[in-house]
N, C-alpha and C positions, 0 to 999 in steps of 0.2 A: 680405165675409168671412163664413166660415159660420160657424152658432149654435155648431152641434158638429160635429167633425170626427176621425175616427179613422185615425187613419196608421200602417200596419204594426203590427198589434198582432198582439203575441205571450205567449201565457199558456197557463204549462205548473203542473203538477201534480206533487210530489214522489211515489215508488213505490219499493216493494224494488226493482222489475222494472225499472225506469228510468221518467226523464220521461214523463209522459202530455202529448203537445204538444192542448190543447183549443182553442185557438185559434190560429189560423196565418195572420200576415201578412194580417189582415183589415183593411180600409180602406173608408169611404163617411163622408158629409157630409150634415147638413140643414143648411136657414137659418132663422131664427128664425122661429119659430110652424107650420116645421113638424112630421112624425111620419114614424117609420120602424118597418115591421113586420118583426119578427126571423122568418124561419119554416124549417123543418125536421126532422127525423125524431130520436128521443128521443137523447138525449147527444151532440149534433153540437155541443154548445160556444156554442150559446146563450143559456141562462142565464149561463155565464161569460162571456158578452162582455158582459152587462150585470154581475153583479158587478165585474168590471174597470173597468166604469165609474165606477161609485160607489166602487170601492178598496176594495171588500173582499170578499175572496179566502180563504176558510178551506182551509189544505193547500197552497195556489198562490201562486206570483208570477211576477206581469208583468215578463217578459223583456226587451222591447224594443217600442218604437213609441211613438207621442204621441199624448193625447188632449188637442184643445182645445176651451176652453167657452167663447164671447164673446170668443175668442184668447189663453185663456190656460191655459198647461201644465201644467193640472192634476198632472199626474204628477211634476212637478219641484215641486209643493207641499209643505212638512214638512206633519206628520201632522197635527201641532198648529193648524197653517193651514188645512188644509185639513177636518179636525172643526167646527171655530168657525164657521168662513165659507161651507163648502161643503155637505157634506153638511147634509142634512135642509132648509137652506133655503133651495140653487139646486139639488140635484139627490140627489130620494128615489127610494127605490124599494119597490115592490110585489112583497114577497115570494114566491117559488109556495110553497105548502103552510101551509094558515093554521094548523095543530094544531100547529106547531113554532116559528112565529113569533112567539106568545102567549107570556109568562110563567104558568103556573099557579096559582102563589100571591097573584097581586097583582090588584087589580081592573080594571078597562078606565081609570077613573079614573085610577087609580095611574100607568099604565103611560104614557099619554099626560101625565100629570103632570110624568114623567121626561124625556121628549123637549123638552118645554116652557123645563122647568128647567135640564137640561143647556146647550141652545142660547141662556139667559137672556132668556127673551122676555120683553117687557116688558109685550106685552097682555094682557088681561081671558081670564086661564086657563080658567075656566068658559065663559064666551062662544066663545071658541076650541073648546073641545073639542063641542060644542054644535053650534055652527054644521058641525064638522068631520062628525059624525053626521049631521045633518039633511042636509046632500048626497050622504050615500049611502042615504038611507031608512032612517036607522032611530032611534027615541026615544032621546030624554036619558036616560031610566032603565037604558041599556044600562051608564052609565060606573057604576053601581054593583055592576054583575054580574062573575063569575069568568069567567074563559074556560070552562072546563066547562059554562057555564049557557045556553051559547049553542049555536044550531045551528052545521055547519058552514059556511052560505051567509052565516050573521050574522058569524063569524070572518072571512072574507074581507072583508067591506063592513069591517069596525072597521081592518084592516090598512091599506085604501084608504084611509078616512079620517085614520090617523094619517101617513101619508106624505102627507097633504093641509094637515097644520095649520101649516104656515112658511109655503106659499103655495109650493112652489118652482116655478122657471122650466124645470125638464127632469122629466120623471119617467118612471123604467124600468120598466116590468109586466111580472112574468112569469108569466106564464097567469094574467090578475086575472079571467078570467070563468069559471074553470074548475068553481068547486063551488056556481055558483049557476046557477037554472033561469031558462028563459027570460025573464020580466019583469023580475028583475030585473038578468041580463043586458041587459039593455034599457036599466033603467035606466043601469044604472054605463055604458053605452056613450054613453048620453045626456050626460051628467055630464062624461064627456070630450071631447066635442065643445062642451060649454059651457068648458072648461077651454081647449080649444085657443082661441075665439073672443077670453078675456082671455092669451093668448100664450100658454097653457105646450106644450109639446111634451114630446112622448112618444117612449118608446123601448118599443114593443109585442112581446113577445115568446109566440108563441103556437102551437099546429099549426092552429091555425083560419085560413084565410086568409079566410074571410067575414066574424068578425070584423076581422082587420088590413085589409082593402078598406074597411071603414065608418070608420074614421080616421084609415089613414095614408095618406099622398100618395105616399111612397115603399116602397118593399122590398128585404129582404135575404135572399138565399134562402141557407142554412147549409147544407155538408155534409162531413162528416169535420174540423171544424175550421175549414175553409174558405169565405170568403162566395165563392158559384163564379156568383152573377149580382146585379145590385144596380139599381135602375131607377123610373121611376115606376110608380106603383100600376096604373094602365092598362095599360102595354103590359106589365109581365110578368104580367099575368092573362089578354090578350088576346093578346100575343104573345111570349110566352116565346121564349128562347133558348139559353139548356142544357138540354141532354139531360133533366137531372133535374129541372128545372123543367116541364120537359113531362110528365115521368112524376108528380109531384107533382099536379099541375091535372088530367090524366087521374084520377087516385086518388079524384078529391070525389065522389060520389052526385051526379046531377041530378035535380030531383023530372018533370022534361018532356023527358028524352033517353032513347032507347031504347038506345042503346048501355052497354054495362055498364063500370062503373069497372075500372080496371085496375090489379090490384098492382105493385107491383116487386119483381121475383126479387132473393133475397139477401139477403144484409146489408151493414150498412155495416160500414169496415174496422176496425181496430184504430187506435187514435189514440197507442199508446204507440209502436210502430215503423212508421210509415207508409211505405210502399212509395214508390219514386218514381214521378214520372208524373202522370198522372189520378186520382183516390182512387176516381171513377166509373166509373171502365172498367168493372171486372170485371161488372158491373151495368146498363151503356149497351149499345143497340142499332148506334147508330153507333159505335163502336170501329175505331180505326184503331190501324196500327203505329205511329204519330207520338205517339199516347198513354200512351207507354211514358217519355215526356220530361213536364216540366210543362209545363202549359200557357200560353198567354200569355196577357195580359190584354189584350181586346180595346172599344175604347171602342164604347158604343151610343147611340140617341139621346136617352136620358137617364142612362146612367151606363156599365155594363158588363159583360161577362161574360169567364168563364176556360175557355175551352174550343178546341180547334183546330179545329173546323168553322169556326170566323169566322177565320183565320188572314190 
C-alpha cells in the first residue's frame, strides 16, 4: 500500500466569473519514505495541490477525489479529527512566502508556543522549540525576536522549523528554498535528506528542478491544473515524455552546453474556462488534430504521461 496516494483530485476556487478549476483530476502515489517533486510554471495549481493536501484551502473547495495517508481517507476525516490527529503532527507544511506566514505582534517564541499548545504536546516546550532551531541553523535567541527583527532567509528557516516540531511523517514545501542563498540552501536541503533518512517524506513543490532531483525520487510535472506526466526522478529529467516536460528541461541554463536554453512561446491558458482537448496544444510543437480531444493517460515505466503521441 502506498504511504500517500492521490486519486482524482479536483479543487476549484470560487469567482464572480465562475469556478477557477486549479486542480484537475490529478492522481500519483509514494511509498513510505519516499519524496515527490511538484514542478511547473507560476499558478499551474501547485501550491493548491499541496494546500489540498493538508485541508486548507482559503477561497476553494475540494470537489472530488481521495487522498490517502498510511490508507486512510483523510478527506472523509471531520475537522475536528483531523486538527487533533493530523495536521501539524503527521502531515505540515511549509508555507511559500515567509512575510505572511509570521504573525507580527507575537514573538517566534509565542508563536511556536501556540502550535505546541494547541496540539497539547506533552514534551519539554523549550527543548522542542530549541532543538526545532538548531536544525535549521539558527540560535535559541531567535525565539525571543519579532518577525520584523529578522531577515527574510531567517523567516523561512523559523517557518521550516515550526512545521518541524511534532516530528511529522509527510511534509509539503512550497518553495522552502526560495529566499535563502546558497549555503544555506544547502543546508535546509541537507536537513531534508537527514529527514528522509528517519522516514519522513516530502511533498517538494518548487520551479527548481535541481533542487527537486537532490531529494525526490519521484516527479510531478503541473500544467494548467493538470499533472500531464508523473515518473521517477531519472527518467523524466533524462527522458521526458510530454511535450512540455521537454520544453521545461530545454528552459534550465547549462554552465558546459553550448546550446542556448529555450523559452516557450505563449502562455499558459485560463484555468476558469479551460478549453477542451490538450491545455498544451496551442504551445506544443507536436500538435496534432487528435489534440483537439483530451488526452489519454498513458502508463510509462514508472508512472505516466497524458498526452497522444504515446497513444
Amino acid at each position: 500500500m502506498s504511504f500517500l496516494s492521490v486519486q482524482d483530485l479536483n479543487t476549484i476556487y470560487h469567482s464572480d466569473k465562475g469556478p477557477v478549476r486549479a486542480v484537475q483530476n490529478v492522481s500519483f502515489s509514494i511509498d513510505d519514505g519516499e519524496s515527490v517533486g511538484v514542478v511547473g510554471e507560476s499558478a499551474c495549481g501547485k501550491s493548491t495541490l499541496g494546500l489540498s493536501i493538508i485541508r486548507t484551502i482559503p477561497g476553494g473547495v475540494i470537489q472530488s477525489g481521495k487522498i490517502l495517508l498510511d490508507g486512510v481517507s483523510i478527506l472523509d476525516l471531520p475537522n475536528s479529527e483531523f486538527d487533533s490527529q493530523y495536521r501539524w503532527k503527521k502531515i505540515a507544511m511549509i508555507f511559500q512566502g515567509a512575510m505572511n506566514s509570521l504573525d507580527p505582534v507575537y514573538t517566534i517564541s509565542q508563536q511556536f508556543s501556540d502550535v505546541l499548545k494547541q496540539h497539547k504536546s506533552q514534551d519539554n516546550h523549550q527543548a522542542l522549540m530549541k532543538s526545532a532551531l538548531s536544525e535549521v541553523g539558527l540560535d535559541e535567541s531567535v525565539l525571543k525576536k519579532y518577525p520584523h527583527e529578522l531577515s527574510g532567509g531567517m523567516k523561512q528557516r523559523v517557518i521550516i522549523a515550526m512545521a518541524l516540531l511534532l516530528h511529522p511523517k509527510l511534509v509539503i514545501a512550497d518553495e522552502p528554498t526560495t529566499a535563502l542563498d546558497v549555503l544555506i540552501q544547502s543546508q535546509i536541503l541537507n536537513l531534508f535528506k537527514s529527514l528522509k533518512k528517519q522516514g519522513v517524506s516530502f511533498v517538494v513543490i518548487s520551479h527548481d528542478l535541481a533542487v527537486i532531483s537532490e531529494i525526490c525520487e519521484k516527479i510531478g510535472i503541473m500544467y494548467a491544473g493538470q499533472m500531464v506526466e508523473f515518473g521517477a526522478s531519472h527518467q523524466i529529467l533524462q527522458n521526458p515524455k510530454h511535450p512540455y516536460t521537454k520544453a521545461l528541461i530545454q528552459s534550465i541554463p547549462r554552465l558546459h552546453d553550448t546550446k542556448k536554453p529555450q523559452y516557450i512561446p505563449g502562455s499558459p491558458p485560463s484555468l476558469q474556462n479551460p478549453k477542451p482537448g490538450c491545455q498544451f496544444a496551442d504551445r506544443c510543437k507536436d500538435v496534432m488534430d487528435k489534440c483537439k480531444q483530451d488526452p489519454i493517460l498513458t502508463k510509462t515505466d514508472s508512472g505516466y504521461v497524458q498526452c497522444w503521441l504515446y497513444e
